[in-house]
N, C-alpha and C positions, 0 to 999 in steps of 0.2 A: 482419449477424452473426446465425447463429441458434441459440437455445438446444441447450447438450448435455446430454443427462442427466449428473446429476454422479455421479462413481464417488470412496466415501471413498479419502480420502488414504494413502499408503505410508508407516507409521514413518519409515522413514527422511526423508522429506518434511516430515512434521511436526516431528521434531528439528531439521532444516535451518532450517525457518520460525522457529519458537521464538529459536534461535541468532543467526538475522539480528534479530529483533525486540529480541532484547538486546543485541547489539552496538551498535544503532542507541541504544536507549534509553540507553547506557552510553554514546555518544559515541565510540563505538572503530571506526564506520564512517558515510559519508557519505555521501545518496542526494542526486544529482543532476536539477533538471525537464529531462523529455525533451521533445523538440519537440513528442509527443502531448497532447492536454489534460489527462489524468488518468491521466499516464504519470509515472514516476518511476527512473533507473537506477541502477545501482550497481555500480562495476567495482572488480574485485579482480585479483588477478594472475592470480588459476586460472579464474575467471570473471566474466560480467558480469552480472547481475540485472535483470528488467526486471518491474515492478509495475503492473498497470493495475487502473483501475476503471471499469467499459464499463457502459454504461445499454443497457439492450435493450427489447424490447417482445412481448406474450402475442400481441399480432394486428400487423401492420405497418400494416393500415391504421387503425388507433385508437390511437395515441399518447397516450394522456389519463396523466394521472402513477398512477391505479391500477392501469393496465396496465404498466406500467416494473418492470421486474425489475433490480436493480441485482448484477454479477458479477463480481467479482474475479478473475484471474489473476498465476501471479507465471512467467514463462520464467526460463532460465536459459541460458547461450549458453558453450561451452565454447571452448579454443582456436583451434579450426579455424572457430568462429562459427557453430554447429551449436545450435538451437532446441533447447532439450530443453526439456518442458513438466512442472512443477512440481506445478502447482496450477493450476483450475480450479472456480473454485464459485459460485456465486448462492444470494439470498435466496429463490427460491420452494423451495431445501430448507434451511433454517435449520440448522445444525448449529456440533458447537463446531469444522470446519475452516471454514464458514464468519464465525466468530465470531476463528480465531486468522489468516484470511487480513485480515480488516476491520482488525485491529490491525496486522499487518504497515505496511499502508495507511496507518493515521493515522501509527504511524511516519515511514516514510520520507516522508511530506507535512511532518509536523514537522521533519524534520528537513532537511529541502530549505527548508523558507520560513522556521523558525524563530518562529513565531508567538507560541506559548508564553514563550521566552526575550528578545521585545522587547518585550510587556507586562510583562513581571517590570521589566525594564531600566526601561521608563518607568514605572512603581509607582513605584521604588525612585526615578528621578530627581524623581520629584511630592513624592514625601517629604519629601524634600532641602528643596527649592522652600518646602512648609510649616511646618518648622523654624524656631522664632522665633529671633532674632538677639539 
């Protein structure tokens, strides 16, 4: 994979993001793990979503972790199954699209493994547990 220059986001792009980050947050939509490792989908009737988060590198032959650029995209695949590209951002340009794509991400990660919501669950069951009789 080689770095692209990132070009800022299309309003209407950003509204889109925004929207799916709430939906998700609100529980009114459900990202599924994709076979990729740090992949994430999300299908709806008019389209399907697909969220990655791709580790890349400044040199290919120096892999050391301060060379690792970490880059978010998010596709979007319409009915005929046609890639249309959303989003595209990385950390070596900090911005607030790359700031509301990283949240997109923790989203739909929470909301695919649920992490957040089975610590609560086990809190609340340990609670239970230390309640004197």
């Amino acid at each position: 994979i080689s770095i692209k220059k990132q070009i800022d986001m299309e309003q209407k792009h950003i509204d889109l993001i925004r929207r799916l980050i709430q939906s998700t947050k609100n529980k009114k939509i459900e990202w599924q793990k994709s076979s990729a490792k740090w992949q994430y989908r999300l299908e709806l009737n008019a389209a399907t979503f697909v969220v990655d988060r791709i580790y890349d590198y400044d040199d290919p032959y120096n892999q050391s972790p301060e060379n690792t650029i970490t880059c978010y995209s998010l596709n979007m695949y319409n009915g005929d199954n046609t890639e249309i590209r959303i989003a595209y951002v990385t950390d070596a340009d900090f911005t607030s699209d790359y700031q509301l794509m990283e949240e997109l991400y923790q989203e739909a990660e929470e909301s695919c493994i649920r992490e957040n919501e089975t610590i609560n669950k086990v809190i609340d069951e340990l609670d239970k547990l230390d309640l004197p009789y």
